[in-house]
N, C-alpha and C positions, 0 to 999 in steps of 0.2 A: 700283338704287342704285349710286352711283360706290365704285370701292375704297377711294379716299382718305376718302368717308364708312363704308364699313363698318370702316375700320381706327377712328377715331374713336371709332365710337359705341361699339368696343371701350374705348376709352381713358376713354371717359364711364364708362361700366357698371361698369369695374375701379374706378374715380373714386370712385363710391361705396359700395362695398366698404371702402373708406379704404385703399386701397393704396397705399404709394410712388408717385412719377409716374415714376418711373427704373422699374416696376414693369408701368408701363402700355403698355409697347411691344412686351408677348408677346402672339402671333398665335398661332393654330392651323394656320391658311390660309397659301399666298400671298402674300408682301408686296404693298403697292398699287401696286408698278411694276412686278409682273411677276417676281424673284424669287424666290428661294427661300423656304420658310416660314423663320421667325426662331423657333428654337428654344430654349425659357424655360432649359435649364438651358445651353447655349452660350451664349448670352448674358449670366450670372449670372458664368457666367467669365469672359468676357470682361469685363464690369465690374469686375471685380477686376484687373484687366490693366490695368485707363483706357481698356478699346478699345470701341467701339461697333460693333457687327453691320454687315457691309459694301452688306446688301439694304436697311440704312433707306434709304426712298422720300423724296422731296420729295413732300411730302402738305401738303393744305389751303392753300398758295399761289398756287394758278395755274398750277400746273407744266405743264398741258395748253397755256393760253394765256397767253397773255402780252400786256399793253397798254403800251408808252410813251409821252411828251409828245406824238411826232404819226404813231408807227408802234404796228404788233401783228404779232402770230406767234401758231402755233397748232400744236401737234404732234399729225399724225396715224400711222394705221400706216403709211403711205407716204411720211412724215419730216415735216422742220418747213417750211411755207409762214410768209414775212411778206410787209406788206405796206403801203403808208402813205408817208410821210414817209423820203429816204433821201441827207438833205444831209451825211449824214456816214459814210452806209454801212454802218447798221445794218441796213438789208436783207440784206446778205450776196449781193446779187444780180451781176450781172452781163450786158449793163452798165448802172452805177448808175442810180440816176434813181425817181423816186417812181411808187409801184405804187395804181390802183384795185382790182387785183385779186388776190389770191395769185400767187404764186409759189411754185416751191420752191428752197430755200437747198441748194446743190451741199456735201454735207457729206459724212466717209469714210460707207462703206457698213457702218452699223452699227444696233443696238439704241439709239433714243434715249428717254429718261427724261425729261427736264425740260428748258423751254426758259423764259426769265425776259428781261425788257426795262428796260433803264435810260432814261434821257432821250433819250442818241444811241446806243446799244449796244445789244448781245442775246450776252447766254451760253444755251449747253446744256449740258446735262452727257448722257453717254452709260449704259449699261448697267456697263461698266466702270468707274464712277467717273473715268473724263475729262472736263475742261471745255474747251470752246470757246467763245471770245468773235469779235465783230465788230464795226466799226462807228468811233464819235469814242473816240480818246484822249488828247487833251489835258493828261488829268490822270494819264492810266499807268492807266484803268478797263479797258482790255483785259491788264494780267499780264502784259505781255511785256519788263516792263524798261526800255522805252522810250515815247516821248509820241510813236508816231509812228500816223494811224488804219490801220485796214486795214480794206479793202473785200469780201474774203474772212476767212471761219471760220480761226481760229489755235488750237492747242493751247494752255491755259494751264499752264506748269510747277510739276506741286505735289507735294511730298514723300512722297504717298501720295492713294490715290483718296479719292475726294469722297462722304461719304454724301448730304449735303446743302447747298445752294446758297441765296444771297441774295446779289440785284441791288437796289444803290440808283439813285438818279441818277447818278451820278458814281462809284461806286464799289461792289465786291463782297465780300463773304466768306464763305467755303466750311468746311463741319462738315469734316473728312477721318473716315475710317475709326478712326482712334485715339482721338476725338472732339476732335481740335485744334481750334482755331479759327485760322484766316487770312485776313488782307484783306488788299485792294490798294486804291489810286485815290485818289480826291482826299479829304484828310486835315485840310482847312483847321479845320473846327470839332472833329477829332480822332474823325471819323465812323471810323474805321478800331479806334480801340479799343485803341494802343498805345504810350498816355500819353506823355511826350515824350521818346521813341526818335527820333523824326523831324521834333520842332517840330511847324508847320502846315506841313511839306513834303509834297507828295503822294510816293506809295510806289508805285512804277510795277511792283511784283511780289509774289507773296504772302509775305506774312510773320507772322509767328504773332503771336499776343495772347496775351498771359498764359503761365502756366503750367498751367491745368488742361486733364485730357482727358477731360474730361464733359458739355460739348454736346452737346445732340440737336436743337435748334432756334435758327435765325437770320435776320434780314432787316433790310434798309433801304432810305432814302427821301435825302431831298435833304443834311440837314446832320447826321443822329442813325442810331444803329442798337440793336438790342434782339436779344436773343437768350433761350434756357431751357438751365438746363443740367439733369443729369437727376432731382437733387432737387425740378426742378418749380423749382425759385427764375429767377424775371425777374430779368435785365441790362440797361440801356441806358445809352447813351454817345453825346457829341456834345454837340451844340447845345442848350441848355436855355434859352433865351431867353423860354419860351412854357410853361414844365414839360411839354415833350414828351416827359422821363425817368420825368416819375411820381414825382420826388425831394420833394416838398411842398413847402412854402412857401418854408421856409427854403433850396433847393436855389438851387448855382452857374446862371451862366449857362451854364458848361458842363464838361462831363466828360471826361477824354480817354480812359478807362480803364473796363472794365464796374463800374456800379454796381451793386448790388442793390437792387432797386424793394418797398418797404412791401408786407410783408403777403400773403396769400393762396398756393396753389401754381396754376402755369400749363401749359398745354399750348404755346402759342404765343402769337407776338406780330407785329405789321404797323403798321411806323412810316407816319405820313406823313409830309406837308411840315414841318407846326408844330405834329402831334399824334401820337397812337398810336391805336393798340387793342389788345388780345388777347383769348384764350380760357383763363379758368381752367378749373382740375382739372374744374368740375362741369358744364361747356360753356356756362357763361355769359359774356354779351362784354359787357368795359368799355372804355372810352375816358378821355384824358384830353390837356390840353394845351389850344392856340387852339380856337374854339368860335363862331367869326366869323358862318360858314357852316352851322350845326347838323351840323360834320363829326364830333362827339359823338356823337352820338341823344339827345341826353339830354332833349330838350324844349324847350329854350334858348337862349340865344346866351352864358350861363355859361361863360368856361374853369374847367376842372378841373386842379387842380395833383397830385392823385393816381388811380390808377385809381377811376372810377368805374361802377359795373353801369347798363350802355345797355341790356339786353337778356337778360333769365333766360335765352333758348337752351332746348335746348341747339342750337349751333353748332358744325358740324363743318367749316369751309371759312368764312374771311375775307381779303378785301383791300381796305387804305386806298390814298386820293392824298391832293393837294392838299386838296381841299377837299368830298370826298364816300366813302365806306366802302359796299362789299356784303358781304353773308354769304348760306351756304348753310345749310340747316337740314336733320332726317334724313330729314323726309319729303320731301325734294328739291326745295323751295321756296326763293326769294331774298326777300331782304329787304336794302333800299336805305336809305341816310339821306343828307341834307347836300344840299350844293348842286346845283340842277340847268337853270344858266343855258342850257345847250347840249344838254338835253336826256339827260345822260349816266345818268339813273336809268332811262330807257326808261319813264317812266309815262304816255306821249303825250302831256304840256306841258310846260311849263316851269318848276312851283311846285314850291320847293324842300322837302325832307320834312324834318322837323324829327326824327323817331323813327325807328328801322328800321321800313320798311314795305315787306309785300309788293309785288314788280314781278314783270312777264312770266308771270303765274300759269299762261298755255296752256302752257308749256315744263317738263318738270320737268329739275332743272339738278343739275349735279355740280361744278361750277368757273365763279370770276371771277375778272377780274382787272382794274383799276380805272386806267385812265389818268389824264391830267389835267384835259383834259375829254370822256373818251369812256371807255365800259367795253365789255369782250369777254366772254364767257362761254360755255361747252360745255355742250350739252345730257347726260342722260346716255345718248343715243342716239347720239352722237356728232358731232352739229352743232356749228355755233359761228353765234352771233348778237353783233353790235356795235350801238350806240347810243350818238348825241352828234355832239360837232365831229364833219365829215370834213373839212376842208382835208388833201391831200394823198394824199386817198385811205387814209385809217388805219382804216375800215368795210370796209373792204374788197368795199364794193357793188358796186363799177364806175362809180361815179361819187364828185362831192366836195358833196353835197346831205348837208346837215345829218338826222339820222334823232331823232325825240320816241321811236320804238316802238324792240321787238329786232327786229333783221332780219337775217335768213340771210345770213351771209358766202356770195362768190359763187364759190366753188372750182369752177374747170376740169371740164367733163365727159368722160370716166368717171370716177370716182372714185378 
């Protein structure tokens, strides 16, 4: 079983006990990146400080692999390979030009922790809480202050290290160590979460949200982002056009600022395009928002304007796109829902799943990550298999032949 699931199924088990969820983040073990243990009464202080433990992991996102619009990455012990789609330099490679097969991204010679994909970009974050970005920035999605792309890994400059990371399409924001919250990138439907400090200008560097320092959880997608802070209460912000906030009925079209979303406490959350999901305290995943697609689970083509339970779980490991959602479960099974015009659930057709339902059962798996129409996922043996679109080479098979099954990404031999 993957660390990121046995950290979890901790978080489940404490769950019901009825514990605080600010409560649920002491280990005895190891953190899941590798880490020091997270010690309950260092940490107790540290809460009283606003600070958050500097070894919280990027856990249950994909932080192994990573899928965007028509590229992926993949971090192994011998660094992060992508590969796919690279018209704006999200490969990180050199020179550019689009990959059927891995490569590896020329990055300092370090401990790396998490790697995450936007539409045209890819952030890491390192061992020591550094992020690097690469790739399109048009909108200032790579934190460097400026809209200009870069085809090599750049430092992102941020006030203190990074517990935890989330990449949208267009735009990023990072937990830090004190539990701030910071985004950069493009800010149009106010995806960034810093009500209007900057209009719909985009924010080409990180800059804080809010005033509190109790984040433990963050991510986004195209127009909206969600976060948890440590009371377990959901956030989202952005684009509500579709109640992709979870706001009910009555909610704006849109938010520039975190809301509190109705009800329940959360472990995490994983926007999509024009919906969500997350995992409450008791490791059950709801969704809510567009429902076009059955990118719910819920049975339907129903949008839901508040969270609603797709899925008892428990689930330790989820990621949405556009228009289809996987999860991992703790006996190290996936289960798929939503669209599957291009084959991105890997069930070897084409008919789309209406409910999560088990895929790829020969593999038992520890992480996914859910492009837009293609998904990546790591075994917990430490493979990595993709299925769906490959224009471009984003399967990384060595060819651009559409895949229905998982198929072993084809990394360079020796390993």
């Amino acid at each position: 079983m993957s660390a990121a699931s046995v950290r979890l199924l901790s978080l489940l088990a404490l769950a019901g006990l009825g514990c605080g969820v600010q409560e649920l983040a002491i280990l005895d073990g190891p953190s899941a990146d590798g880490g020091p243990a997270i010690d309950a009464g260092a940490r107790d202080a540290g809460r009283d400080a606003g600070a958050v433990d500097a070894a919280m992991p990027d856990e249950g996102f994909g932080r192994r692999v990573a899928a965007g619009r028509a590229h992926s990455c993949a971090l192994r012990d011998d660094g992060i390979w992508c590969w796919g789609g690279d018209g704006a330099g999200q490969l990180g490679l050199s020179p550019s030009g689009d990959r059927t097969r891995p490569e590896r991204v020329e990055l300092p010679p370090r401990a790396w922790r998490s790697v995450l994909a936007g539409a045209a970009h890819t952030c890491a974050r390192d061992a020591a809480g550094a992020v690097w970005c690469w790739g399109r920035n048009d909108l200032g999605q790579l934190g460097q202050g400026d809209f200009e792309p870069r085809s090599g890994p750049v430092e992102v400059a941020l006030p203190a290290p990074v517990a935890q990371l989330g990449v949208g399409e267009n735009h990023a924001c990072a937990i830090l160590t004190n539990g701030q919250l910071h985004c950069w990138g493009h800010n149009y439907e106010g995806q960034l979460g810093l009500d209007d400090l900057f209009g719909a200008g985009d924010v080409p560097e990180p800059t804080r949200v809010g005033t509190e320092s109790d984040w433990e959880q963050v991510d986004g997608h195209q127009g909206h982002s969600c976060g948890v802070r440590m009371q377990g209460t959901l956030h989202c912000w952005g684009r509500n056009t579709e109640s992709q906030l979870g706001l009910g009925p009555s909610g704006p079209i849109q938010r520039r600022f975190p809301t509190p979303v109705p009800d329940a406490r959360w472990l995490a959350a994983s926007p999509g395009q024009s919906h969500s999901c997350g995992i409450d305290a008791a490791g059950a995943l709801h969704c809510w928002g567009s429902n076009g697609s059955f990118q719910l689970g819920t049975g339907d083509r129903e949008p839901r304007d508040v969270p609603t339970r797709t899925f008892e779980g428990p689930v330790v490991q989820l990621d949405t796109d556009t228009f289809h959602g996987c999860a991992v479960t703790p006996d190290e099974a996936m289960r798929c829902w939503g669209r599957n015009v291009e084959g991105q659930l890997g069930t070897g057709d084409l008919m789309d799943l209406r409910a999560p339902t088990e895929v790829g059962a020969s593999v038992a798996w520890s992480e996914v990550a859910t492009g837009r129409f293609h998904t990546c996922a790591r075994s917990t043996d430490g493979r990595f298999f993709c299925t769906g679109e490959n224009s471009e080479g984003r399967l990384g098979t060595g060819d651009t032949e559409r895949r229905r099954d998982w198929t072993e990404v084809a990394f360079p031999d020796p390993r």
